[in-house]
N, C-alpha and C positions, 0 to 999 in steps of 0.2 A: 631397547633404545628409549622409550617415553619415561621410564626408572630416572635417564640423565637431566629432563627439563623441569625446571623449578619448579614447585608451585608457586599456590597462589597465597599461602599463607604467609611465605618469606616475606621480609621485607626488601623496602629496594635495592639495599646495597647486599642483600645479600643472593637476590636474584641478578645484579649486576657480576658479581664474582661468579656468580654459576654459569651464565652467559658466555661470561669470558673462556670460562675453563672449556667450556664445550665448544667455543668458537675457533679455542687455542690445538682442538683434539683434532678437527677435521673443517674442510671448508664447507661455509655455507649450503652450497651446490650439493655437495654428495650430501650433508645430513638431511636436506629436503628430499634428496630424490631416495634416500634408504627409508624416509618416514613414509613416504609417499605411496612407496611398495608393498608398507605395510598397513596401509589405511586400505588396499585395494578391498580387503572384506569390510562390508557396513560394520556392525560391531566393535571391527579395531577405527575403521574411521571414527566412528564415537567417541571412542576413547580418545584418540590423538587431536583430534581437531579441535577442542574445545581449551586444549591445553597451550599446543605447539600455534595456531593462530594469532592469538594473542601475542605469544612472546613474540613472533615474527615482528606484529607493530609495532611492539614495543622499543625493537632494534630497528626499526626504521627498512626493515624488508620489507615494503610493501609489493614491490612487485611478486614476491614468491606468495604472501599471506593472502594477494588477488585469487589467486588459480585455487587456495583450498574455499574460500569463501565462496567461489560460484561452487564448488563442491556438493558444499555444503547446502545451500540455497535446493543445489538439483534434487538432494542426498535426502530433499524435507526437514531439514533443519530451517529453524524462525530466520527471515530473511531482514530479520532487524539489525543484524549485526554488521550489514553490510554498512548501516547509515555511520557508527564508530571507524569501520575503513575509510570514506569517504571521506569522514569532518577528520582524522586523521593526516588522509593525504591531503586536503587541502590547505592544511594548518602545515605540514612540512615541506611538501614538494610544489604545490602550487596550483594554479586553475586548471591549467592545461591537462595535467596531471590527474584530477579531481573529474574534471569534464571527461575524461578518457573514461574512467570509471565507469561513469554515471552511465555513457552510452553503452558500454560493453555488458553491463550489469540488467540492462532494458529488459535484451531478450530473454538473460535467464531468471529472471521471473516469472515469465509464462511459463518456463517448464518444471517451475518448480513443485512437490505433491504438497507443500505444506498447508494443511489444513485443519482449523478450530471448528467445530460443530458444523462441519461441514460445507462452510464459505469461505471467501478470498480476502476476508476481512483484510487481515495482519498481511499476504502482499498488497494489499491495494493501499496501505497505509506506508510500505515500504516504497512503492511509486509515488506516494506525494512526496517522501522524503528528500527521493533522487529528482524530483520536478524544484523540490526548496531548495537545493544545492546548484540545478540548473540555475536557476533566476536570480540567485546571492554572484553566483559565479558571472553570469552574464552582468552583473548590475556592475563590480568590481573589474568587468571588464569596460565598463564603459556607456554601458545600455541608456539609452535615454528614458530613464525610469526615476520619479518620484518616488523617494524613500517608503513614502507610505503606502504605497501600488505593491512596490518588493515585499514589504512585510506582512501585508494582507494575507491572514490564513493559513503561514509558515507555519511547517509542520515542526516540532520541540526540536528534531537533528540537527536541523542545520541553522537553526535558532540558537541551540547553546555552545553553537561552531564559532560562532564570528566573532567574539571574545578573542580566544585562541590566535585565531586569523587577524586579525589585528595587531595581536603584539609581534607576529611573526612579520608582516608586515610593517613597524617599526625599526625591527630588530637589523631588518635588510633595506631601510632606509625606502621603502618605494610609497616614495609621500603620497603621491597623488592617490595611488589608490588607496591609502591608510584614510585618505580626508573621506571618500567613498564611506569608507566601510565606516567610520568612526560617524558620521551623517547618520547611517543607516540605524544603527546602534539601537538609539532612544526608540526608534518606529518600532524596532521590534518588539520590545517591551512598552508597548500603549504608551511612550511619551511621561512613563513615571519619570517623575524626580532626580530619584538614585540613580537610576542607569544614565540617565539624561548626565549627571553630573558624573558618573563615572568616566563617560567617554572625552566629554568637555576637559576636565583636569588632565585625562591620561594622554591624549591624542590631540584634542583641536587646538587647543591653546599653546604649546609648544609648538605647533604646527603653525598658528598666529591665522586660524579659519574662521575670521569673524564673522564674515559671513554666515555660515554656516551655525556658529553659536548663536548668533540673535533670533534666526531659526528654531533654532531647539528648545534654548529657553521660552521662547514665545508658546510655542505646544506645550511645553512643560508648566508653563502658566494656565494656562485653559484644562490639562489635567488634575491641578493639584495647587496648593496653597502652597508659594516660596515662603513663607514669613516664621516656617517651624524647622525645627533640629538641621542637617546639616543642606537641607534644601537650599538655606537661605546663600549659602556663596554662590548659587548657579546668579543671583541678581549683581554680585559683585561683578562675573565675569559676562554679566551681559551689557553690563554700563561700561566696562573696556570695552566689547566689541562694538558696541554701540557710536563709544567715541570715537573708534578709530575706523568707522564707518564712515565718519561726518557729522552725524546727526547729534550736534553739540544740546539741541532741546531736548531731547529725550535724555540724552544721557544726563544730563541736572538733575531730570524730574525725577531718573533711577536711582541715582544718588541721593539725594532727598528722600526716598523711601526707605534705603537703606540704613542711614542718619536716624533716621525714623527706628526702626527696627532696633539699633544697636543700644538707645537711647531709652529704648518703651521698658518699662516696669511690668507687664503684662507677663505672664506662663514663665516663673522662677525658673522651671524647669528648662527654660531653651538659655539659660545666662551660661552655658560650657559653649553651646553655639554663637551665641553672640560675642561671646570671645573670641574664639576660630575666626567667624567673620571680620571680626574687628582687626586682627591680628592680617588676616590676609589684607587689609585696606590699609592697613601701615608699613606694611612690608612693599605693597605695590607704592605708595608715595614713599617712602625709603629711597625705592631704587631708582625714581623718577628724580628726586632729587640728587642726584649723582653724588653724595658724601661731602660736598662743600658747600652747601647754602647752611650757615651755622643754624640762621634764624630758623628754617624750617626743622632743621633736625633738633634745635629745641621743642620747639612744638612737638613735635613726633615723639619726643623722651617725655611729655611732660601728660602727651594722650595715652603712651603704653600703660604707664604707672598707673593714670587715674583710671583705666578700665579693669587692670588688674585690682584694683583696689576696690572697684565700685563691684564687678560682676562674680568676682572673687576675697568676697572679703572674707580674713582669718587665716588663707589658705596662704602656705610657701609660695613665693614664686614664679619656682620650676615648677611643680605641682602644678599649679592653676593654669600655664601656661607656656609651656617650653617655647613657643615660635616666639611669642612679646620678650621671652627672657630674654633671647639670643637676640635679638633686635635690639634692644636696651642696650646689653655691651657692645654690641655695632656701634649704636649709636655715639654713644662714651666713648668707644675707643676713636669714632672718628672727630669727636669735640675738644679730643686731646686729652679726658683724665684717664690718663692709664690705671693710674690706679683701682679707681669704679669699676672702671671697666675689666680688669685682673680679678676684683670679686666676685663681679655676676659673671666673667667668663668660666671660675671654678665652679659657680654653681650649675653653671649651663653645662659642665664636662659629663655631666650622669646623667642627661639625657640619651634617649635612645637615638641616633640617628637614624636608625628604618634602615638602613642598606649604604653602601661605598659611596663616594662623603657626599652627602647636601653640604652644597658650597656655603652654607652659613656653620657648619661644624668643621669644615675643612679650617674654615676662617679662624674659628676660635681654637684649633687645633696646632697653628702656623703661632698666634699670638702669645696661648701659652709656654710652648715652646722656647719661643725668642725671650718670653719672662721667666724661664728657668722652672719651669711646673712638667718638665719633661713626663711626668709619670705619670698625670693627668690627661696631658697630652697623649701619651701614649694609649690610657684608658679608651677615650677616642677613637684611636688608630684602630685599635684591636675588635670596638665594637663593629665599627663599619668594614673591617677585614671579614667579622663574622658572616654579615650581612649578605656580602658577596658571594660567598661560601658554601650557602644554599645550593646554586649551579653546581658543582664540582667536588661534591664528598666523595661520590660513589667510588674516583679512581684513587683518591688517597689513602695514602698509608696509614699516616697518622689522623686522624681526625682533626679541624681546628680549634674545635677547645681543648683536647687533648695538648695540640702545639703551646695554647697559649698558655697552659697549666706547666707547662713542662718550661717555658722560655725557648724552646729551641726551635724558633719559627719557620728556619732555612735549612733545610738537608743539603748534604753537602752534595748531594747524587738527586737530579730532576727536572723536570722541565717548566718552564717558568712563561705562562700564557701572560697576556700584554693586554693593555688597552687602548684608548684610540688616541693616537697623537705621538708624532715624532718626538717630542720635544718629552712627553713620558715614559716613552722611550728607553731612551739617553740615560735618564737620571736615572731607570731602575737598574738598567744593565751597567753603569756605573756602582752604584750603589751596592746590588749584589755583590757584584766582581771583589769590588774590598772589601764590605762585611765579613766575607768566607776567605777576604787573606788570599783572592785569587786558587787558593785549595780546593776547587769545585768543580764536578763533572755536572755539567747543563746543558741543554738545547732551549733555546730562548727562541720565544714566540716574538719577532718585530716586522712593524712597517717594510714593505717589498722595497724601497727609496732608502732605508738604510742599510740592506742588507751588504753590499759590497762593501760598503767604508766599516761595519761591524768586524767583517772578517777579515779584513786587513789591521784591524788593531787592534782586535783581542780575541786571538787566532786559539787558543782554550776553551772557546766557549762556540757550540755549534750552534746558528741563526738558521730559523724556519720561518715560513711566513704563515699566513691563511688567507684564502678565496674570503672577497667582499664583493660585496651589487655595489659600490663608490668609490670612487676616485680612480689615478692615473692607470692601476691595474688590475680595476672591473672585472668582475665573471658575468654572464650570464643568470638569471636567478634559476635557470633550469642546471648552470654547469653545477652553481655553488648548491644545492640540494642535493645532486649526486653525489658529491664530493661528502656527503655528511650520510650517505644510506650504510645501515649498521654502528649508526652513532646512538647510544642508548638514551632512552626519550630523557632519563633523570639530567643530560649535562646539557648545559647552554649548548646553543650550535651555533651563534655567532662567534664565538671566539677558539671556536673548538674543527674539527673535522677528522675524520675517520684514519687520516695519515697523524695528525698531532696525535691524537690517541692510541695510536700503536708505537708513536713514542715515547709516551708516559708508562708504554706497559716496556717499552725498551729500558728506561731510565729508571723506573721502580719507582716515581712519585711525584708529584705535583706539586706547584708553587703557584699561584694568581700573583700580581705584579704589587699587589696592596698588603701583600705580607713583606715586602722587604722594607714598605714603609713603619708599617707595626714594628719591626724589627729594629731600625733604625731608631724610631721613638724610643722603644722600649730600653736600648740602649742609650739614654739620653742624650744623641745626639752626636755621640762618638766612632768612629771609624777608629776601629783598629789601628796604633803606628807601627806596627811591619807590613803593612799591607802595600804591595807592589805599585808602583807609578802608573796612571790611565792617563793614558793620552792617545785621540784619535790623532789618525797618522790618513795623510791627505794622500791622493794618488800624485806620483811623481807629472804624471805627463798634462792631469790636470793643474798639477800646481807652476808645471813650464807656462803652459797658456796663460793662468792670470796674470804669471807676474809681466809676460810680454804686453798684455791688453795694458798692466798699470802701468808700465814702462810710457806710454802715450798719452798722459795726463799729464797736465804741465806740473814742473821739474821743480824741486825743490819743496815741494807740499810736502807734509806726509798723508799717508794712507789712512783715514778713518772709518772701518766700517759700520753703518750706521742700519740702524732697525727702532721701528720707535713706536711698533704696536703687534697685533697679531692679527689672525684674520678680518678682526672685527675690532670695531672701536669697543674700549672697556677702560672701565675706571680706572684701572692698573696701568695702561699703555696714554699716548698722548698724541695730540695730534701736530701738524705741521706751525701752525699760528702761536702754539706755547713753544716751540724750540729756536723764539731768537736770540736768545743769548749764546746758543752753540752754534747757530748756522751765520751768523755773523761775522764768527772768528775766521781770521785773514790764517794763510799758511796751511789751508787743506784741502786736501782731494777729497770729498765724499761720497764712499761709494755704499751703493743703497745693497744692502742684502735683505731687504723688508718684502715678503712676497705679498701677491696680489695688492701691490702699490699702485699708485692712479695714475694719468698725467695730471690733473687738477692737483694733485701733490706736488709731480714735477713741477707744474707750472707757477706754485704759489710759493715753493722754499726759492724758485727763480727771484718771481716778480716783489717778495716782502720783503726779501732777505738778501736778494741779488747772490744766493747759493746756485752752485750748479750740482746737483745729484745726479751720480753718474751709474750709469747701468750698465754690466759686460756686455755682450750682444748675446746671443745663442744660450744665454744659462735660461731657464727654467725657475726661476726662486722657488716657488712652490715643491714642486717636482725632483730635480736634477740636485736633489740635495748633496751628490757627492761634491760635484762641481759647485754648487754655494760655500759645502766645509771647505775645500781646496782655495776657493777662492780668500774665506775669512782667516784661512793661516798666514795667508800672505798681508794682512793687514800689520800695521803698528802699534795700532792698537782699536779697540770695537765698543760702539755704544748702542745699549740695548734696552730693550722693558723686559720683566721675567718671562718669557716665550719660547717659542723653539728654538731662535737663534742667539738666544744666549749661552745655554748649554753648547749649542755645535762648534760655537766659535772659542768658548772659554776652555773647551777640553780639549784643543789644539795644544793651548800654553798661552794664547794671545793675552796681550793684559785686555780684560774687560771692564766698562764702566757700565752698572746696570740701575736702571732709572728705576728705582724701585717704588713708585708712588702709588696712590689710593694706602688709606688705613694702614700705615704699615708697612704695608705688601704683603701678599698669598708668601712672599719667600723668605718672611722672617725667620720661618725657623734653623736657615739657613745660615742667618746673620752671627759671625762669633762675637765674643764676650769682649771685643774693640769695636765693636757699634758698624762695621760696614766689612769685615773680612769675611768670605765665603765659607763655612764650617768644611768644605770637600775640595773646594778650588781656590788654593789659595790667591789664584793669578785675577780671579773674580771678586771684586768691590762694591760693594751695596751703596748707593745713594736713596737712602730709605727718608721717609717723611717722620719720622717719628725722632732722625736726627737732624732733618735738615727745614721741618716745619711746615711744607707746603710744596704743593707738584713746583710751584713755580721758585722756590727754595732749593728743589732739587736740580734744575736745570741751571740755576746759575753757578750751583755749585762744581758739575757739570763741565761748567764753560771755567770754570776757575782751576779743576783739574787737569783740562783740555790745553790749558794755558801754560800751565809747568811741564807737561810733557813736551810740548811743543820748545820751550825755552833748554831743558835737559839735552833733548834731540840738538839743537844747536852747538850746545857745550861741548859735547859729545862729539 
């Protein structure tokens, strides 16, 4: 039997296949309990245990790899290895979990024989371990403990745990305790620099934990000098948190230091860091200036160049500095020279993006696109598909450079894992579905809110979902860990679980959702013309209700479905005070399909624009997405910003008008070669800024639209 478990020399993927093959031989269950039988003499336990343990955690059996490890401990084998079980399960399964461990583990250290010249050294170092996992674990549960109390004296296990445990707490969204543990971080490593700034970039500041950072930095000041190599941005992000503390004097004074810093002639050697810095502080006023103050984004254009120039001089660009490049053609493209901006955006294509897309190479990826550099664009595409790619080798067929070497990105046979967002959705499983000519056997990884209206119109293609810790159909973080035990440590587990994976091994191969977009690029932009007709198909009985609810809107309007942002305010979407030229027009019903809308919304397209926006009752916007599509079929037509519900509505048939503002739009690459027709939906119209010159260009345009349909409608 130990002949069939891999070594230690394979690599991963090839210890993953071995895995499988042996998992595919016999269950779980009986191969523990046949090894089991034959570890009963010490000797074969020897042998076995040091082999078959391992792999257990590997596959995330932690409960069977418990029972040989106190074995083992009893057996006088080094009870160090218990601390890699521990920071294991607490990095997959959770405190509860980890805590169980810790206690169950107590006793059998006392009865352990193992012994170095004669003392308890080596256990007595394996109970401060399980004591460091107690107090991390208490601390993350809530302990009224000072960061630097916890990390006092922490034994190396559960010290080089909490890395780990922090991205897994990201991954499953439980903020609160990720601001914990991300706090704790720097303490543990004496308040260096590095670590202090590792957690800061990874954790706090996404997290928006100002508190917390002005903290860190402040220790990380009294450790260590900020003013050298990449130290110096923890000052940039302490004069944000600083400001949005209050404390508008200090934050000057930090800025001023910084100024100072970026500025100073002093240690040639830090001019790549004062770059970086420099780059990060133009990127933060970039986005503070929302893309329409010209005067300041001159300025911004005219700072990048001159640091590039001064801290790098001789050197390309890109070279000297990919974040100022891409900012540069931000900039340009949102001053209006496309042109410029088309140059430095080729230059900026052969940067690396580091992983699936940073929104600034999405950006330039959507722009080249729309200016016909498809294969640059695609370049792009492919890097940041790579990126992704890391997670999910192990169960592919093909490799993805292999794919991308080959051209042939989509198998016509596999299952195609998804990302976070309804509205991404849509477009991939649109997407796919014609790329492959509808000629495809898949199981498509979506959103649990689309799954019913998926399977009623495009009944070819089987929909799965996956357990999440957020939103309307929440696990438990205890279910959602079960759900993933015998998932191999190599594959993400957020987007993954031990059922999708036995469907990949059903399907014979895998797809991530960022390959149909490489695909698409790579094809410059073209869909197949024999590829079958998509169109979501609404439920009948919710499509009876709406039209009865619109039947009770005064008479003779037509129907406008209206959405004019997405969760959050964004420079692409718009707010209620820019849309009076559409909310003004006499002859409509407006009915809001815009989720988590306000009444201050209600009450201001009332009070400015003397508009009534009207809400069905009982629908969900957010949620009840079948019933939102149902409801948007029955419109006349739909007005939207690039979002969720533009897709939902546009892939009815409705005719759409979508507000395509900020730089462009994210959806140019969309845009066909008549400056506003939708490249996949022809029923979908772009009112993009690049033909109409300005957010408030596009709205009256809009309203000028709004006005011939209206006038047609009558004819008619």
């Amino acid at each position: 039997m130990l002949e069939l478990l891999p070594n230690s020399e394979l690599s991963v993927e090839q210890r993953y296949l071995a895995g499988l093959e042996l998992f595919r031989s016999r269950p779980i269950d009986d191969l523990d309990a046949e090894l089991s039988k034959q570890a009963a003499d010490p000797s074969d336990f020897d042998r076995i245990y040091p082999v078959w343990a391992p792999f257990l955690q590997e596959w995330n059996y932690f409960n069977h790899a418990i029972r040989w490890h106190e074995n083992a401990v009893r057996n006088g084998h080094s009870p160090y290895d218990i601390s890699s079980l521990i920071a294991s399960v607490w990095e997959k399964r959770g405190n509860s979990a980890a805590l169980s461990i810790c206690d169950e583990f107590d006793p059998v250290l006392d009865q352990t024989s193992y012994r170095i010249n004669g003392d308890r050294f080596h256990v007595d170092k394996a109970r401060e371990a399980i004591a460091g996992f107690k107090r991390m674990i208490a601390y993350e549960d809530g302990a009224d403990m000072h960061p630097r109390e916890v990390a006092e004296n922490l034994h190396d296990a559960p010290r080089g745990a909490i890395w780990e445990r922090s991205w897994q707490l990201l991954r499953i969204s439980q903020n609160e305790r990720l601001a914990r543990m991300a706090a704790l971080y720097p303490y543990i490593y004496g308040n260096d620099p590095g670590p202090t700034l590792d957690a800061v970039e990874a954790f706090l500041v996404p997290g928006k934990r100002w508190d917390s950072i002005v903290e860190l930095v402040d220790a990380a000041r009294e450790k260590g000098d900020l003013r050298h190599g990449q130290a110096m941005r923890l000052l940039h992000w302490q004069q944000i948190a600083v400001e949005a503390c209050g404390d508008t004097r200090r934050s000057g004074l930090i800025a001023a230091e910084i100024d100072s810093l970026i500025n100073g002639t002093e240690s040639p050697e830090d001019d790549p860091h004062r770059l970086s810095l420099a780059a990060l502080r133009l990127w933060h006023r970039y986005r503070e200036a929302g893309g329409s103050d010209t005067g300041t984004l001159s300025d911004l254009l005219a700072l990048a160049e001159d640091l590039i120039g001064r801290l790098a001089p001789g050197q390309p660009r890109i070279e000297a500095s990919p974040d100022l490049t891409m900012l540069i053609a931000h900039i340009l493209e949102d001053l209006g020279d496309s042109a410029e901006a088309l140059k430095v955006y080729l230059e900026a294509s052969s940067s690396d993006p580091g992983g699936y897309l940073p929104e600034p190479h999405w950006r330039a990826c959507s722009f080249l696109a729309g200016a016909g550099h498809w294969r640059e664009a695609a370049q792009i595409q492919c890097a940041g598909a790579a990126g992704n790619w890391i997670n999910y080798q192990t169960p592919a067929r093909l490799q993805p450079t292999e794919r991308h070497a080959s051209g042939n990105l989509l198998p016509r046979r596999a299952v195609m894992l998804n990302t976070n967002g309804i509205g991404d959705d849509l477009w991939r499983v649109f997407m796919l579905r014609q790329m492959l000519r509808g000629n495809l056997e898949y199981a498509c990884v979506v959103d649990e809110r689309l799954v019913a209206l998926l399977e009623r119109s495009v009944p070819e293609i089987e929909f799965i979902t996956r357990s999440r810790t957020t939103g309307m159909h929440q696990v438990t973080a205890e279910q959602f860990h079960e759900e993933r035990e015998g998932l191999h440590r190599s594959i993400e587990s957020t987007m993954t679980s031990v059922a999708i994976m036995r469907k990949i091994e059903s399907y014979g191969d895998v797809v991530i959702s960022e390959d149909v977009f490489a695909a698409y690029f790579t094809a410059g932009g073209r869909l197949p013309a024999d590829a079958p007709e998509f169109r979501l198909v609404a439920d009948t009985g919710m499509t009876t209700a709406a039209r009865e609810w619109l039947a009770g809107l005064p008479s003779g309007n037509i129907n406008v479905g209206l959405s004019w942002r997405s969760g959050r305010i964004h420079r692409n979407h718009y707010t209620i005070d820019e849309l009076g030229p559409i909310l003004t027009l006499p002859g409509i019903n407006w009915v809001v399909l815009q989720y988590l809308v306000t009444e201050e919304e209600i009450d201001e397209a009332k009070t400015r624009f003397g508009a009534d926006l009207h809400m069905m009752p009982g629908v969900d916007l957010m949620n009840d997405i079948d019933r939102v599509m149902a409801l948007g079929a029955c419109m006349d037509i739909m007005l939207a910003t690039p979002s969720t519900i533009e897709p939902l509505v546009a892939m009815t048939g409705i005719p759409t008008l979508s507000l395509a503002a900020g730089y462009g739009s994210v959806s140019q690459y969309r845009i066909s070669d008549d400056g506003e027709t939708d490249r996949m939906l022809p029923n979908l119209t772009h009112l993009s800024q690049k033909r109409y010159g300005n957010r408030q260009g596009i709205v009256e345009e809009a309203a000028r639209r709004l006005t011939a349909f209206i006038q047609s409608r009558r004819i008619s």
